[in-house]
NULO-704169 format. One record per residue (C-alpha): x, y, z; residue number from 1. Coordinates in nm, 4 decimals. Each point is the difference from the previous one (the first is absolute). Example, Ala and Ser with C-alpha at 12.3 -4.5 7.8 and 13.67 -1.06 7.14 Angstrom:
! NULO-704169
X:Y:Z:resi
1.2300:-0.4500:0.7800:1 .
0.1370:0.3440:-0.0660:2 .
This chain:
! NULO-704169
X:Y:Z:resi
1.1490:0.8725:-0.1188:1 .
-0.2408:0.1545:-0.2516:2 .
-0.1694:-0.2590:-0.1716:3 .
0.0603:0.1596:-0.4168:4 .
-0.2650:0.0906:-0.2342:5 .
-0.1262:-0.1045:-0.3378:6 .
-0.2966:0.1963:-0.1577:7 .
-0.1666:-0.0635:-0.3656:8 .
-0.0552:0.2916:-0.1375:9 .
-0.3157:-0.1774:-0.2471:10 .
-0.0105:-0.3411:-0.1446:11 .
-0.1055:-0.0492:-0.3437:12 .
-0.0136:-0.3067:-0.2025:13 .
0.1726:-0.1909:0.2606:14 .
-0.0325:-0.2428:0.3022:15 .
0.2373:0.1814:0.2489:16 .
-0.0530:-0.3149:0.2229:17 .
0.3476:-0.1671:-0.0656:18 .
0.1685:0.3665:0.0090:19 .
-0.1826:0.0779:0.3493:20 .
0.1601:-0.4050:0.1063:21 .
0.3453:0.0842:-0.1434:22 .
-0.0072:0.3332:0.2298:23 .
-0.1327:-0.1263:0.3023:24 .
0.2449:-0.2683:0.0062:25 .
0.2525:0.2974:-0.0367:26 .
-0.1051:0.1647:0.3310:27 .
-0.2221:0.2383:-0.1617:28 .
-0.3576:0.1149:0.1419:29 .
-0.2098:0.0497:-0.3510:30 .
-0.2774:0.2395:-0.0505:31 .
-0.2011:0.1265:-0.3423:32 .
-0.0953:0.2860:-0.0681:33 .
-0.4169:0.0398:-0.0187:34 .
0.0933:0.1708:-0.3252:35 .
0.2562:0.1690:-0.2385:36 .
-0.0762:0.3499:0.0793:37 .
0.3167:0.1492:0.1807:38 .
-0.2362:0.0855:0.3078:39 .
-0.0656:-0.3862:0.0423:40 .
0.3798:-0.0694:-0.0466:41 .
0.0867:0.2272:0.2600:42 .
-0.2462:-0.1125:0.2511:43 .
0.1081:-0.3861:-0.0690:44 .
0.3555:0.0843:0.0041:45 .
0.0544:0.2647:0.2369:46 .
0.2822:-0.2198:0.1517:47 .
0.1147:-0.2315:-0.2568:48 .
0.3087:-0.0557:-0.0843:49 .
-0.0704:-0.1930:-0.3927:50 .
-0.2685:0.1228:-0.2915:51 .
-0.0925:-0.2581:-0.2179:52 .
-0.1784:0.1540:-0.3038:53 .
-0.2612:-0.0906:-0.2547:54 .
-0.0251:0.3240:-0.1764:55 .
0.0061:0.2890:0.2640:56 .
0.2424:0.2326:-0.0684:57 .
0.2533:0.1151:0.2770:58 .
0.0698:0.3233:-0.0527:59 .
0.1799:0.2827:0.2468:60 .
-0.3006:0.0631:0.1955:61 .
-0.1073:-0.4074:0.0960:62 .
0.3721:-0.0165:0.0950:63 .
-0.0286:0.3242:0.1786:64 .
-0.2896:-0.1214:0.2177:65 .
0.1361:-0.3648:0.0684:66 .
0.4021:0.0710:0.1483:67 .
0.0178:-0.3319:0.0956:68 .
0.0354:-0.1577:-0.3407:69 .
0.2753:-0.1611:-0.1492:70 .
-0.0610:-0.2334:-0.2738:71 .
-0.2507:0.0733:-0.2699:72 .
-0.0244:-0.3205:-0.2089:73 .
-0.2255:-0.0163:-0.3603:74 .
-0.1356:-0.3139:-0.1061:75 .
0.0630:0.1015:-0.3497:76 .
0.3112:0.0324:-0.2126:77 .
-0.0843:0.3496:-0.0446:78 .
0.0470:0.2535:0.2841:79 .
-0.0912:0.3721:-0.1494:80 .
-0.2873:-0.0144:0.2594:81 .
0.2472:0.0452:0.2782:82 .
0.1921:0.3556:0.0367:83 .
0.3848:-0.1000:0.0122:84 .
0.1488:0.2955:0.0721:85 .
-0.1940:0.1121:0.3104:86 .
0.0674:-0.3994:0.1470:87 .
0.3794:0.0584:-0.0839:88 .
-0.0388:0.2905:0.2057:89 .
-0.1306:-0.1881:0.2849:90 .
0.2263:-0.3040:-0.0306:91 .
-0.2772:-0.2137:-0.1087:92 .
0.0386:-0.3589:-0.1867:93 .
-0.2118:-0.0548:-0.3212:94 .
-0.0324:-0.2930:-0.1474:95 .
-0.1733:-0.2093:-0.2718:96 .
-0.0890:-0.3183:-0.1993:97 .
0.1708:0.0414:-0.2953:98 .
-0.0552:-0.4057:-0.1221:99 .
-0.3281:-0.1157:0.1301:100 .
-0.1820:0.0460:-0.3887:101 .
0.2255:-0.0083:-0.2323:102 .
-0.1073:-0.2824:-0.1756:103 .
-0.3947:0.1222:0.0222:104 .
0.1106:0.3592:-0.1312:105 .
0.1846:-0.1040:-0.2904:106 .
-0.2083:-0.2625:-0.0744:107 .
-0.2989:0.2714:-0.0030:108 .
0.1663:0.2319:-0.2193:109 .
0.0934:-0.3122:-0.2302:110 .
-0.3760:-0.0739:-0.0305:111 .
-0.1096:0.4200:-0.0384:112 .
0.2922:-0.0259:-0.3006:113 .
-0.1864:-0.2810:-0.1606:114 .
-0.3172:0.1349:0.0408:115 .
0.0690:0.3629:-0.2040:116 .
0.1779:-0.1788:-0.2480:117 .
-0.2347:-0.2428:-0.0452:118 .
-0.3125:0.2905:0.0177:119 .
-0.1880:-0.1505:0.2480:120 .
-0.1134:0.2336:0.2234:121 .
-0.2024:0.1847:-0.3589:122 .
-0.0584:-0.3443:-0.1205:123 .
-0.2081:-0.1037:0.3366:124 .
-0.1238:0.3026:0.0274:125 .
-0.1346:-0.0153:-0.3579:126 .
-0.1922:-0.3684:-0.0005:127 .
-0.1451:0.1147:0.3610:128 .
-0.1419:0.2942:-0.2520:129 .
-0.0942:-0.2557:-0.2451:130 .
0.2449:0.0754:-0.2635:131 .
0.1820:-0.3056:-0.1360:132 .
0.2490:0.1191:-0.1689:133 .
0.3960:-0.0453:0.0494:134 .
0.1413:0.1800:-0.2499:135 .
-0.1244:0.3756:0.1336:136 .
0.3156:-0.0158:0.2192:137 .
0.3898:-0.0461:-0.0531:138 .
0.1253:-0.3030:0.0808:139 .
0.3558:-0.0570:0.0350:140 .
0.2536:-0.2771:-0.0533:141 .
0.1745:-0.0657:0.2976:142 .
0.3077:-0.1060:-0.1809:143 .
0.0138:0.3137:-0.2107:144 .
-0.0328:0.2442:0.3406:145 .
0.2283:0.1755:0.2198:146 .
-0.0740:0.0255:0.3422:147 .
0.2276:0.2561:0.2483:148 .
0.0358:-0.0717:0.3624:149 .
0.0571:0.3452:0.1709:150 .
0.1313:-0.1316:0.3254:151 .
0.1820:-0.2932:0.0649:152 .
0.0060:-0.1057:0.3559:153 .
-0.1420:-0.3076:0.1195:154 .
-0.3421:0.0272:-0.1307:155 .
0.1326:0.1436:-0.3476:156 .
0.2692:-0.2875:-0.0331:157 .
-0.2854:-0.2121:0.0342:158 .
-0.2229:0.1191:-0.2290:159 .
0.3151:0.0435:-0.2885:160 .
0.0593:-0.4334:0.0743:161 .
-0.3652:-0.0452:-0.0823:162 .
-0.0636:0.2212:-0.2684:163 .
0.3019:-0.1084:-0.2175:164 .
-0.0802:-0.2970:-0.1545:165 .
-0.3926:0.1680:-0.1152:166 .
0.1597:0.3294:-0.1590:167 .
0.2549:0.0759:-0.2731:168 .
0.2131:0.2356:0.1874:169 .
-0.0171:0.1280:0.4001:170 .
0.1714:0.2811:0.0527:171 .
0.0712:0.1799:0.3872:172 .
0.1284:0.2939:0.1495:173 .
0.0706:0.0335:0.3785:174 .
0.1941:0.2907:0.1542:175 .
0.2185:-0.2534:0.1892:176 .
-0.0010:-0.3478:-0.1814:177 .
0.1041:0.0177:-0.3111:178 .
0.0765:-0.3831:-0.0632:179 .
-0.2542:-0.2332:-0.0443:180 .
0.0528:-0.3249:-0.2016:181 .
-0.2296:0.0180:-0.3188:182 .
-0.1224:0.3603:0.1005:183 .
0.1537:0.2760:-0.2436:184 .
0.1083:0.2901:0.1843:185 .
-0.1653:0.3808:-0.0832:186 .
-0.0222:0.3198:0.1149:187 .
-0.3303:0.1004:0.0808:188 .
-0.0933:0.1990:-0.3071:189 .
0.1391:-0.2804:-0.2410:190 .
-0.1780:-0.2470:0.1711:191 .
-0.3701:0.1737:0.0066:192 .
0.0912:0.0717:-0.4119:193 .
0.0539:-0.3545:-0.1026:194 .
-0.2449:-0.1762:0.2023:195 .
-0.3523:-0.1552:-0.0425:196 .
-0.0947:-0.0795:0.3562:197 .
0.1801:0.1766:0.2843:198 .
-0.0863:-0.1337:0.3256:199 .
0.1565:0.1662:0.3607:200 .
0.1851:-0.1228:0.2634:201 .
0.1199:0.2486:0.2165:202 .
-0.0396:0.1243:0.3333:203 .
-0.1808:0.3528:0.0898:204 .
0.3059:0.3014:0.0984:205 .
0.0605:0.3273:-0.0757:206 .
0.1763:-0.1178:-0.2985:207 .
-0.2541:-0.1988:-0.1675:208 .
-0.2856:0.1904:0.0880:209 .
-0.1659:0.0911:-0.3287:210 .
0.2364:-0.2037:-0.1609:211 .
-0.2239:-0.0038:-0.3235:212 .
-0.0690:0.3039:-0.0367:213 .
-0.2014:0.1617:-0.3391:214 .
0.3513:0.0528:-0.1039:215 .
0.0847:-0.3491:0.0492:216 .
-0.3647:-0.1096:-0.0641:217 .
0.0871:0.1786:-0.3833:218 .
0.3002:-0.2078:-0.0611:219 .
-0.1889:-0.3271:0.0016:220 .
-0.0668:-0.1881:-0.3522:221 .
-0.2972:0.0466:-0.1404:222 .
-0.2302:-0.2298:0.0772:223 .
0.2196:-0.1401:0.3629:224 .
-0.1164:-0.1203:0.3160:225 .
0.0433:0.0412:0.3761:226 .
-0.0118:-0.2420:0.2388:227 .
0.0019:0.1291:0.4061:228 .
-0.0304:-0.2356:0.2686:229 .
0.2623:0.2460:0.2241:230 .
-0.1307:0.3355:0.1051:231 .
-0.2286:0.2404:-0.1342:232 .
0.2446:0.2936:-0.0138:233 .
0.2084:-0.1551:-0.2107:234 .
-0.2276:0.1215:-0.2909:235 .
-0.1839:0.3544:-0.0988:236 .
-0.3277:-0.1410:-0.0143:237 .
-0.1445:0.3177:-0.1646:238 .
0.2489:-0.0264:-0.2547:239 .
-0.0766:-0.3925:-0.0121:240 .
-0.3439:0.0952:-0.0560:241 .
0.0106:0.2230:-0.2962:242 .
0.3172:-0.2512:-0.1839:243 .
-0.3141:-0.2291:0.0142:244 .
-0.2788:0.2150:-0.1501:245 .
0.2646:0.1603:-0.2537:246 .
0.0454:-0.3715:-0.1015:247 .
0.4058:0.0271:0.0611:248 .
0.0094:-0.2920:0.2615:249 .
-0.2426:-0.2571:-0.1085:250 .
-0.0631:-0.1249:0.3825:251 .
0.0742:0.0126:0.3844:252 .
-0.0002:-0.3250:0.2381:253 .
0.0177:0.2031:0.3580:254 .
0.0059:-0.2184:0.3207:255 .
0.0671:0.3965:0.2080:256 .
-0.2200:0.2608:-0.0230:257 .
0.0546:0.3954:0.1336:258 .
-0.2498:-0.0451:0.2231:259 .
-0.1568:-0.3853:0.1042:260 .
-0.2901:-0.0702:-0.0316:261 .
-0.0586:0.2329:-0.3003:262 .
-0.2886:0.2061:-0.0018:263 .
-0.3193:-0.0472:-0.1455:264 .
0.0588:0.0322:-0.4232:265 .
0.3676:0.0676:0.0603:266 .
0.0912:0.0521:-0.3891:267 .
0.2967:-0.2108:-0.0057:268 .
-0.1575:-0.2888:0.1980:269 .
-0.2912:0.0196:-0.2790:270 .
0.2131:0.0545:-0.2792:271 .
-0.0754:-0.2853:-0.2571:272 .
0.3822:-0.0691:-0.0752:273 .
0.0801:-0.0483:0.3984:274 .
0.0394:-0.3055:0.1563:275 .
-0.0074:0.0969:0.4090:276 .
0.0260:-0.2412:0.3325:277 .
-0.0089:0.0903:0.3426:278 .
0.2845:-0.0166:0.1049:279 .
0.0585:-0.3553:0.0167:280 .
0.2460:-0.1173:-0.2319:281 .
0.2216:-0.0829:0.3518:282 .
-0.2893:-0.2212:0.1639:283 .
-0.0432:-0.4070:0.0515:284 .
-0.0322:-0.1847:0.2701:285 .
0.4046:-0.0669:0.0021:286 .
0.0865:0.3386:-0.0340:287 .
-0.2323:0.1584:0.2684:288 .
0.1560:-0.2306:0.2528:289 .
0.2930:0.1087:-0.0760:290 .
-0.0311:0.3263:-0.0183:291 .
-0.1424:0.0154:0.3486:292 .
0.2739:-0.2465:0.1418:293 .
0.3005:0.2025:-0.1464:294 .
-0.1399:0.3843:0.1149:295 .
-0.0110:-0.1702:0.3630:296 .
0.3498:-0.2101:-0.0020:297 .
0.1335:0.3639:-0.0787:298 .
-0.1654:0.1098:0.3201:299 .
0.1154:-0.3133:0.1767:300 .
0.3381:-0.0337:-0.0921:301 .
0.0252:0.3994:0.0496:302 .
-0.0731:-0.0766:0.4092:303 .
0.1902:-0.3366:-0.0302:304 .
0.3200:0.0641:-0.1561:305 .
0.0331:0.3715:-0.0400:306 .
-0.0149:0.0195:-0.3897:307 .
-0.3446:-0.0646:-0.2510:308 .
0.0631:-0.2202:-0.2485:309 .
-0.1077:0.2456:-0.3222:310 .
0.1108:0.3750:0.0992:311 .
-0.1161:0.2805:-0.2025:312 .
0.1186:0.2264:0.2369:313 .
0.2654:-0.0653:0.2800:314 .
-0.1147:0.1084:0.3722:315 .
0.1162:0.0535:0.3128:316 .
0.1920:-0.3199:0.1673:317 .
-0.2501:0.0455:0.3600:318 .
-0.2312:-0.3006:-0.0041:319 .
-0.2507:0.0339:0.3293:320 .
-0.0056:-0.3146:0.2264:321 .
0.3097:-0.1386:-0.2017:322 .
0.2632:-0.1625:0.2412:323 .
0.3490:0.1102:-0.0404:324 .
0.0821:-0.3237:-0.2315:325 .
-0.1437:-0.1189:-0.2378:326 .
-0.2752:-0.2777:0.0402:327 .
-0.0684:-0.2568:-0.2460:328 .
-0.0882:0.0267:-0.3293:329 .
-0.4123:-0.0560:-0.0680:330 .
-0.0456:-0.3789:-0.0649:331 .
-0.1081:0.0753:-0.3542:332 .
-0.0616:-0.3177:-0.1038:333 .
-0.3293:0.0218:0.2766:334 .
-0.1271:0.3136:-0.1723:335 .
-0.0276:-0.0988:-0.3873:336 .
């Protein structure tokens, strides 16, 4: 019987190590890829059966050149990298890790909040200049703020339970929760009006794509924030851009970017008011080893039982090398 295959697609920020144990223990054979360019993919994973991404995208063509696959698994809550309709076609499983950061996230987007109410990405910047002077800038009262969480999932649940107690009002919209305790429930429009910091929670679809549009971007008080640790095309960053030089949003705290790394004097990135990390608000040592653990126990308990535990998408039932009953659940008390 053909011995199944595992292939990362690229590895970044991670140990794969326990993954690569937690697969091997499943039966699989596990190969990397020498890099994320599809042409590497397809020459590691000519026959494999699982994709375990970084950030490679899976589009129609990948899928086209590797017929064998039938689990694509992210190791991010996020899956717009991977092209859903073209693995529905195909019967293929995706799957991600929807709760490996969600204290990390929120907890980022806490401390971005506190930082542009607090002006301290202009106030460093200005004593690194030499200017030592604190009252150049706005500085806001926490108490006397309200902040809007657009997106109120796990991470955005989160983030409303810390923020609460610092602000005077929190405010949230989400197309499918609307009931969360001490969050006041908006509509969109109402909620970019009346708010002072709004900070985004929400996954990347066709729906929210360009969810803050200039439109939307126009609505905003005078003077508001935004906060994204979630995905980059969430927000018009053009539009962003010229809010901030028109001085009708006072500042930006971006963990995504449109394209990462930036290039060189990317106006946004250098924009005084803008308060940008790399794309790390989901990273410490806890969450990466989790993250890497839960992308491969979807892998695992795909071969093993039949079924991944977090489904974005639901695949064909034919496991390869599977016996006709089920074996054993993976011991996961040996894998944490």
């Amino acid at each position: 019987m053909r011995k199944p295959v595992a292939v990362y697609t690229d590895v970044v920020d991670t140990d794969p190590g326990p993954g690569v144990e937690l697969l091997e223990q499943a039966g699989f054979t596990v190969r990397f890829a020498r890099t994320s360019a599809p042409a590497d993919i397809v020459t590691a994973a000519e026959d494999a059966d699982a994709l375990l991404l970084g950030y490679a995208k899976v589009d129609r063509s990948l899928l086209d050149a590797l017929p064998a696959v039938r689990i694509v698994a992210t190791q991010s809550v996020g899956y717009d990298m991977v092209d859903l309709d073209a693995c529905r076609e195909r019967g293929i499983w995706v799957t991600n890790v929807p709760g490996a950061a969600t204290e990390e996230v929120a907890s980022h987007a806490l401390a971005m909040t506190l930082a542009l109410l607090r002006g301290l990405p202009q106030l460093d910047r200005d004593v690194r200049a030499g200017v030592w002077d604190g009252t150049r800038h706005e500085l806001r009262r926490l108490s006397e703020v309200t902040v809007g969480v657009v997106g109120l999932g796990r991470i955005g649940r989160r983030y409303a339970d810390y923020v609460r107690p610092l602000v005077g009002r929190v405010v949230g919209h989400d197309p499918v929760v609307t009931t969360v305790h001490g969050v006041e429930s908006l509509e969109l429009d109402e909620l970019l009006a009346c708010s002072d910091v709004v900070s985004l929670h929400l996954p990347l679809t066709d729906a929210t794509r360009g969810l803050l549009d200039s439109r939307r971007l126009g609505l905003m008080r005078k003077g508001a924030s935004i906060v994204n640790v979630s995905r980059a095309g969430l927000v018009d960053h053009r539009g962003l851009l010229q809010c901030l030089e028109e001085g009708r949003v006072s500042g930006a705290a971006l963990d995504v970017l449109p394209q990462e790394p930036p290039e060189p004097n990317d106006p946004l990135v250098e924009h005084p008011r803008v308060l940008v990390t790399p794309h790390a608000a989901y990273l410490s040592a806890a969450s990466s080893l989790d993250y890497v653990l839960e992308q491969a126990r979807n892998v695992a308990e795909w071969r093993v039982q039949g079924r991944p535990i977090s489904v974005v998408l639901e695949g064909h039932p034919t496991v390869p090398g599977r016996h006709s009953r089920p074996q054993p659940a993976l011991d996961r008390a040996k894998t944490v």
